[in-house]
Backbone as JSON Lines, residues from 0, in Angstrom:
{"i":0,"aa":"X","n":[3.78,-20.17,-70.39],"ca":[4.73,-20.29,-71.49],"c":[5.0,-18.91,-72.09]}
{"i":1,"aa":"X","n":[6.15,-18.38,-72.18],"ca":[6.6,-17.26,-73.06],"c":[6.52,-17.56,-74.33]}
{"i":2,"aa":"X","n":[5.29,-17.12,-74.9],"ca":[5.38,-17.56,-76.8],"c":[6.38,-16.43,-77.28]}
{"i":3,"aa":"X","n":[6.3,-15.28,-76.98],"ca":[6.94,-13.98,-77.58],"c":[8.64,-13.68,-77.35]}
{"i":4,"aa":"X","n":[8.73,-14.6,-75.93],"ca":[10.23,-14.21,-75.46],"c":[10.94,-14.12,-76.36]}
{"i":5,"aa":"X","n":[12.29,-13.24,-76.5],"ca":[13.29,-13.13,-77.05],"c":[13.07,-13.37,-78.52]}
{"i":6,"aa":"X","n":[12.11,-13.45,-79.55],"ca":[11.67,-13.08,-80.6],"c":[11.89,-11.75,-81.21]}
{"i":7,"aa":"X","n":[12.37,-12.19,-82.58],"ca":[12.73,-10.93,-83.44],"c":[11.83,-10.96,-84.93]}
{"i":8,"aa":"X","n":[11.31,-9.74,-84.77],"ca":[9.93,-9.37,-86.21],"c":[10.69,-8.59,-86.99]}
{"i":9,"aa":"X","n":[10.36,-9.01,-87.87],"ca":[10.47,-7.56,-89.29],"c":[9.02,-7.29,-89.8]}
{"i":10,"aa":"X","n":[9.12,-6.49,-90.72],"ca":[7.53,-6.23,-91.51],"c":[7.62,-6.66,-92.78]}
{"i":11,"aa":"X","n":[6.28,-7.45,-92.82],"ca":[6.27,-8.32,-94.03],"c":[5.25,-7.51,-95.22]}
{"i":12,"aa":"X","n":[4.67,-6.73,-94.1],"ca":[3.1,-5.81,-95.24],"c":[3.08,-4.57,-94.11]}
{"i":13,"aa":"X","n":[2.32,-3.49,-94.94],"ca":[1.87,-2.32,-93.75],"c":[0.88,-1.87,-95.0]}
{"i":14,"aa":"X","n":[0.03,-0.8,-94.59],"ca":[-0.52,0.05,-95.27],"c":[0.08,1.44,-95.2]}
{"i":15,"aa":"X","n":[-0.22,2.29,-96.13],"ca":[0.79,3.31,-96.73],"c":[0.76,4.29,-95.27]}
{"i":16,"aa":"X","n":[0.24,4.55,-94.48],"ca":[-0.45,5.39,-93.34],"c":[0.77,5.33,-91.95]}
{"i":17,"aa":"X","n":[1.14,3.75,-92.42],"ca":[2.22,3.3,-91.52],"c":[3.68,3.91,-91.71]}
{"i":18,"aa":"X","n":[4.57,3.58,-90.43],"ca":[5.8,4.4,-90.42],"c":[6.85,2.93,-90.45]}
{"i":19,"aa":"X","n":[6.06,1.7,-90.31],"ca":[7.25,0.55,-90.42],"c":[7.49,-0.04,-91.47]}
{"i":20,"aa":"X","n":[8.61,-0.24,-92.02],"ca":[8.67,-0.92,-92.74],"c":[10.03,-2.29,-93.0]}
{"i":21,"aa":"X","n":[10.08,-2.6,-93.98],"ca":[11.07,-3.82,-94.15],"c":[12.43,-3.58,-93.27]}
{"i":22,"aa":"X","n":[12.25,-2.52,-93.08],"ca":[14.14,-2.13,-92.55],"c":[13.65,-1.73,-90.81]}
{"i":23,"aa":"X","n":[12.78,-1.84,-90.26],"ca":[12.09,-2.34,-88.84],"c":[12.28,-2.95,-88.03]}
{"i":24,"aa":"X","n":[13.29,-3.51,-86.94],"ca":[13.3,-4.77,-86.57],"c":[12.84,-4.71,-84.48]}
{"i":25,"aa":"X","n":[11.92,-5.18,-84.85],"ca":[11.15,-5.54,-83.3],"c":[12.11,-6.78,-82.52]}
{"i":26,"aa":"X","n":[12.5,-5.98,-80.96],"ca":[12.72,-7.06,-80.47],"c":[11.82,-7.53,-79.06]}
{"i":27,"aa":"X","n":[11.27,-8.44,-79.3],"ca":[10.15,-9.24,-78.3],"c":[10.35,-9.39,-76.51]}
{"i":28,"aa":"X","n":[9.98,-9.43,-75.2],"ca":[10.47,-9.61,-74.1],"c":[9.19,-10.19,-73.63]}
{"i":29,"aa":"X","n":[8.81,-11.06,-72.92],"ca":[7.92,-11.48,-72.33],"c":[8.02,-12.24,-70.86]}
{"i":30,"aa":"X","n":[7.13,-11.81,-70.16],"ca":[7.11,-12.47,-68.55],"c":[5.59,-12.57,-68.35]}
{"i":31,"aa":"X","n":[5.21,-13.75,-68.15],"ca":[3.75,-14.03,-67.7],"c":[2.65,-13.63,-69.03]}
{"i":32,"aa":"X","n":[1.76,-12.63,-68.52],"ca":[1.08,-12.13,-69.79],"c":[1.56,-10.55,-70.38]}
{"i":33,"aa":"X","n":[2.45,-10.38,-70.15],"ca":[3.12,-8.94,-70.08],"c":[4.44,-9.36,-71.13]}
{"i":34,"aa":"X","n":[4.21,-8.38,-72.48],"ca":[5.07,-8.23,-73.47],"c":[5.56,-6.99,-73.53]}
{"i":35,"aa":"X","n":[7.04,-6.56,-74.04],"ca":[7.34,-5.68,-74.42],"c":[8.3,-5.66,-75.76]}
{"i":36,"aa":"X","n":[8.28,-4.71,-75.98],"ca":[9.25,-4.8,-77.12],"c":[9.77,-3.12,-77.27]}
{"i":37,"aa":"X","n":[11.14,-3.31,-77.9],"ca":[12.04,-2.36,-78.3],"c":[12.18,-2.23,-80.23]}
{"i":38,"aa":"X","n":[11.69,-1.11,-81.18],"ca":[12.17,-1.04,-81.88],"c":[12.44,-0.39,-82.62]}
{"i":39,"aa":"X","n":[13.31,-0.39,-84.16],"ca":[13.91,0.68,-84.38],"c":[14.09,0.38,-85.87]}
{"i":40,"aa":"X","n":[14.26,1.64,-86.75],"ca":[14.86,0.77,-88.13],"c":[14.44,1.83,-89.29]}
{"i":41,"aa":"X","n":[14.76,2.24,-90.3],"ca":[14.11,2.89,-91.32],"c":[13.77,4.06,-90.81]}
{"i":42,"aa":"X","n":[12.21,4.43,-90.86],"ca":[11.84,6.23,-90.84],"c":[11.55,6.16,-88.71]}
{"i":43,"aa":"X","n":[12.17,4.96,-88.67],"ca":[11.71,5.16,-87.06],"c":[13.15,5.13,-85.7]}
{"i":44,"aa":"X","n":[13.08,6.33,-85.66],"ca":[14.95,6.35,-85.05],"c":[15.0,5.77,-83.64]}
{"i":45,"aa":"X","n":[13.56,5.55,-82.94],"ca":[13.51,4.19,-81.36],"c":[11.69,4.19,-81.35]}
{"i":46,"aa":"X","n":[11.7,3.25,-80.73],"ca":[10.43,3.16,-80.29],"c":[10.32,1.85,-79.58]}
{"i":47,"aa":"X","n":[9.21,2.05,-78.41],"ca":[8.54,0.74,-77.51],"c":[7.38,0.45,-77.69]}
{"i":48,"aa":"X","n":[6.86,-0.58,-77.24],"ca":[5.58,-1.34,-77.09],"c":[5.12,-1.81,-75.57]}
{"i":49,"aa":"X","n":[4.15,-2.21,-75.71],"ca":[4.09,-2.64,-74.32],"c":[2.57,-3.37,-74.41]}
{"i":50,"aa":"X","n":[2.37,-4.5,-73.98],"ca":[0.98,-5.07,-74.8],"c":[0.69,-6.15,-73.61]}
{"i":51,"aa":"X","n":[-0.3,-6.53,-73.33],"ca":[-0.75,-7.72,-72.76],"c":[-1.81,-8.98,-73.23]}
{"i":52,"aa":"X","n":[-1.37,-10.25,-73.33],"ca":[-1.12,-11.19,-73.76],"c":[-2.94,-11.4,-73.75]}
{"i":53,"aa":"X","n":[-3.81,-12.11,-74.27],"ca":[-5.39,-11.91,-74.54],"c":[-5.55,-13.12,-74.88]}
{"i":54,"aa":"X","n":[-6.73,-13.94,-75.44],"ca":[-6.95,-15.19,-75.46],"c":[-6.15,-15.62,-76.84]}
{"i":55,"aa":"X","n":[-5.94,-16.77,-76.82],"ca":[-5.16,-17.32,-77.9],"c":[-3.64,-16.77,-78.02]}
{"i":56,"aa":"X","n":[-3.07,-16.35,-77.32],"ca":[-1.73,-15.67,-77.94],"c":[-2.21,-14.43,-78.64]}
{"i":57,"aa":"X","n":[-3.42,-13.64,-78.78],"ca":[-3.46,-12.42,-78.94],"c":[-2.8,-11.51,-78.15]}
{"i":58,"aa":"X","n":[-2.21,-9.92,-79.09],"ca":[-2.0,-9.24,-78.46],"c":[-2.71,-7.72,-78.04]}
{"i":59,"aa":"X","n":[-2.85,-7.02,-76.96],"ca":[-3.27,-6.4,-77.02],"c":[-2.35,-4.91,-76.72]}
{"i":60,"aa":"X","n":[-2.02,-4.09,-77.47],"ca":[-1.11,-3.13,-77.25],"c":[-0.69,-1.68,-77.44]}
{"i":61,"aa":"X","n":[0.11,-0.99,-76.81],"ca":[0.38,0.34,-77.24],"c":[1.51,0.48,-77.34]}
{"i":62,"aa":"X","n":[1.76,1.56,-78.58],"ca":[3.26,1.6,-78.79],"c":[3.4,3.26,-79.39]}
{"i":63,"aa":"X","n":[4.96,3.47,-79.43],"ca":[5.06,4.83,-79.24],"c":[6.61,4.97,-80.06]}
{"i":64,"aa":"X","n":[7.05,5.83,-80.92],"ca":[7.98,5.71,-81.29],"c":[8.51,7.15,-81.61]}
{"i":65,"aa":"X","n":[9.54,7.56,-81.66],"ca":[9.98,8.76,-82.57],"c":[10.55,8.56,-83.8]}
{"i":66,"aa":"X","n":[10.0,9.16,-85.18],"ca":[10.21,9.19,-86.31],"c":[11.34,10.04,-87.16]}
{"i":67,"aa":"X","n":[12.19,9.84,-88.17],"ca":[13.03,10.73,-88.7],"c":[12.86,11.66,-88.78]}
{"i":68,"aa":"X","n":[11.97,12.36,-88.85],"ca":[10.63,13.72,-88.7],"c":[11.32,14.3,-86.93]}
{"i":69,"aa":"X","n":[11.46,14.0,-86.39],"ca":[11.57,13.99,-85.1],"c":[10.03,14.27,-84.06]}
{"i":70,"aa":"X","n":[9.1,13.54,-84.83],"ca":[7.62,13.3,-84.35],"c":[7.71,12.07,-83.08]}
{"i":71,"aa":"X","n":[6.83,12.93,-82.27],"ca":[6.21,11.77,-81.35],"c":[5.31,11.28,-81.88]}
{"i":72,"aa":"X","n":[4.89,10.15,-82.09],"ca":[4.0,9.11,-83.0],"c":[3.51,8.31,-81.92]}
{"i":73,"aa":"X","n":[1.54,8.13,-81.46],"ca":[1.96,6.78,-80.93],"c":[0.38,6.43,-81.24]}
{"i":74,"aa":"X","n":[0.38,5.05,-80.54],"ca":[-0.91,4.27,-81.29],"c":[-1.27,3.04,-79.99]}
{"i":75,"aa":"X","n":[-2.33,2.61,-81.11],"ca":[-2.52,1.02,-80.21],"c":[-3.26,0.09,-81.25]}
{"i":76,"aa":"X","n":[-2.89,-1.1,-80.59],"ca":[-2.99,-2.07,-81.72],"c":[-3.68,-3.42,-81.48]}
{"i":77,"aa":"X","n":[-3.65,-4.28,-82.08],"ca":[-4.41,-5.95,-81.6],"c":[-3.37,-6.78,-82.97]}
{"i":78,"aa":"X","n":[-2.73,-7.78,-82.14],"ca":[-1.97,-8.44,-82.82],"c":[-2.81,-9.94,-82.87]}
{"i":79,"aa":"X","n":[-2.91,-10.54,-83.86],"ca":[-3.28,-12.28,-84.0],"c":[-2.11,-13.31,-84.72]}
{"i":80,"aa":"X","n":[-1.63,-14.21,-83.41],"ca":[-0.63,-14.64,-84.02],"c":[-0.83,-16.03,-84.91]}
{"i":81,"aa":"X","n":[0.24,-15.88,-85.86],"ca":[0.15,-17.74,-86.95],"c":[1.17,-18.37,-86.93]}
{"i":82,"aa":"X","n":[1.08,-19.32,-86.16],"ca":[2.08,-20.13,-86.47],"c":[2.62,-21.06,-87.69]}
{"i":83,"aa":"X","n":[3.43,-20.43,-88.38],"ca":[4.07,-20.97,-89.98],"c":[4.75,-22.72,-89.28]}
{"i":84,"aa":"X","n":[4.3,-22.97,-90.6],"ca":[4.94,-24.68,-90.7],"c":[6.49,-24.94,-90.24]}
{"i":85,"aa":"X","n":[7.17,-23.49,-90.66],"ca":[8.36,-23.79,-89.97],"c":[8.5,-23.2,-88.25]}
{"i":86,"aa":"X","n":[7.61,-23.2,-87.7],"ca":[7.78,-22.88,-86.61],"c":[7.36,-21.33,-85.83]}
{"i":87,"aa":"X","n":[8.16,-20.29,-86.91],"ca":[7.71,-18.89,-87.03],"c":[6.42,-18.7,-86.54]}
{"i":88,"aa":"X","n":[6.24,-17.23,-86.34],"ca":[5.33,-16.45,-86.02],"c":[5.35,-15.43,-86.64]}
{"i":89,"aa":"X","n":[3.96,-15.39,-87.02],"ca":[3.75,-14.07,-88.08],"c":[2.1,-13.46,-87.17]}
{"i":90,"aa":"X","n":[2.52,-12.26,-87.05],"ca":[1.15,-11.16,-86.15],"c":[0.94,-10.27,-87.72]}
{"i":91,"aa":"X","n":[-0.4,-10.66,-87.71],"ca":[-1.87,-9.98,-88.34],"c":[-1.98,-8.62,-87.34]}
{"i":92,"aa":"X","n":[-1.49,-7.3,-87.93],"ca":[-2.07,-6.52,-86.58],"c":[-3.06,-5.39,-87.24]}
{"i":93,"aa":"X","n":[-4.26,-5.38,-86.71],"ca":[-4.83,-3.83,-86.57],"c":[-4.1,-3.33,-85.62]}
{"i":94,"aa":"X","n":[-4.26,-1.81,-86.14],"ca":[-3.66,-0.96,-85.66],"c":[-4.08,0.69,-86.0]}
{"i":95,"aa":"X","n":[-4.12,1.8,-84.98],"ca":[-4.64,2.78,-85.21],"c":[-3.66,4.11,-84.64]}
{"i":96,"aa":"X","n":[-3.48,4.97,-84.87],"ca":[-2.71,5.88,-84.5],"c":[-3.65,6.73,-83.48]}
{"i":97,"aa":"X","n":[-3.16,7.3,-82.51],"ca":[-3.91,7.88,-81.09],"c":[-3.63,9.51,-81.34]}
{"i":98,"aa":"X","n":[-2.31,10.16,-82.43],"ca":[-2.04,11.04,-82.46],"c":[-2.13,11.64,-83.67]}
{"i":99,"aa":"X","n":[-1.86,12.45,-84.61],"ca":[-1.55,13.0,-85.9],"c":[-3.28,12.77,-86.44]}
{"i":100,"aa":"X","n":[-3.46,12.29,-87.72],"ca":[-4.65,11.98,-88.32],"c":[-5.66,11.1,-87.91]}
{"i":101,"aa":"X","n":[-4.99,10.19,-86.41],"ca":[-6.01,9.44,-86.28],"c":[-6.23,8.19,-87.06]}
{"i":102,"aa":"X","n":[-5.77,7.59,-88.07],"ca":[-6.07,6.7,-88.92],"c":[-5.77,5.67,-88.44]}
{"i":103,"aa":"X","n":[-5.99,4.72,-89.35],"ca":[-6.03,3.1,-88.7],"c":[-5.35,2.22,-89.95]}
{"i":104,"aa":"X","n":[-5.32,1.11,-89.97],"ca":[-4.38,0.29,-91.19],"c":[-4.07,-1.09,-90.56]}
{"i":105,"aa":"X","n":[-3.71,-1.61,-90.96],"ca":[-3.05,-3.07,-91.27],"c":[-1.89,-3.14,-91.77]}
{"i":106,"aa":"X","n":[-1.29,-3.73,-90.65],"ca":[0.66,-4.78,-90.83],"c":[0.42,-5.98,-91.07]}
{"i":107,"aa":"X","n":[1.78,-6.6,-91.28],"ca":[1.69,-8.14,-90.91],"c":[3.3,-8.16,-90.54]}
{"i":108,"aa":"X","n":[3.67,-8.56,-89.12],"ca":[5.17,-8.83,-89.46],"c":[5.81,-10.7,-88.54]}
{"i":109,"aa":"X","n":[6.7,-10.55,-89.14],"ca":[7.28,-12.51,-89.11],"c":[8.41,-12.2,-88.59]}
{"i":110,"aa":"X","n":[8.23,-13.45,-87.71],"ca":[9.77,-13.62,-86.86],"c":[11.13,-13.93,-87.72]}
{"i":111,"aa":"X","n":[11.98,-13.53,-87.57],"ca":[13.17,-13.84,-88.31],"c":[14.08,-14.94,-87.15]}
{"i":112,"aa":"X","n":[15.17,-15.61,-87.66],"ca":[15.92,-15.76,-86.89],"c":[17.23,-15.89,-87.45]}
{"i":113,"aa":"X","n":[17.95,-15.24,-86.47],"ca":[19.65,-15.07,-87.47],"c":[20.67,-15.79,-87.07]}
């Protein structure tokens, strides 16, 4: 089952360390246990993901983006997904940066649909 296919995230929370925010929009691709995603939005002018699928609909992933800064930025992460009463999906993610300071933080972002 593709839980992730063709799914679209925004960011619902980040910690200050982070480069995503409300104006963010992830778009989801999935085949088998292999996710990707494309995104873009706010202080982040493109960026990809690329993650593989772990027990429960966890994700496990790395992602890489260029920033308004014109910084290469990239990281890796562990997504836990919730399924909301209306159907939605919202990912709990740790997450740590591989480049710059090194730091680590907490998102949360929810599927939209338009």
């Amino acid at each position: 089952m593709a839980f992730y296919d063709n799914k679209i995230f925004v960011s619902a929370s980040n910690t200050p360390n982070g480069e995503v925010s409300r104006a963010t929009r992830f778009h989801y691709h999935q085949n088998d246990n292999i996710v990707w995603a494309e995104y873009e939005g706010g202080s982040i002018v493109k960026g990809s993901l690329i993650a593989r699928v772990v027990q429960d609909n966890c994700l496990e992933m790395r992602y890489h983006h260029i920033n308004a800064d014109g910084e290469l930025m990239a990281g890796k992460c562990f997504s836990k997904p919730e399924v909301l009463e209306d159907g939605r999906v919202r990912l709990h993610e740790k997450w740590e940066w591989v480049v710059g300071d090194m730091s680590s933080g907490e998102s949360v972002i929810e599927e939209v649909r338009d």
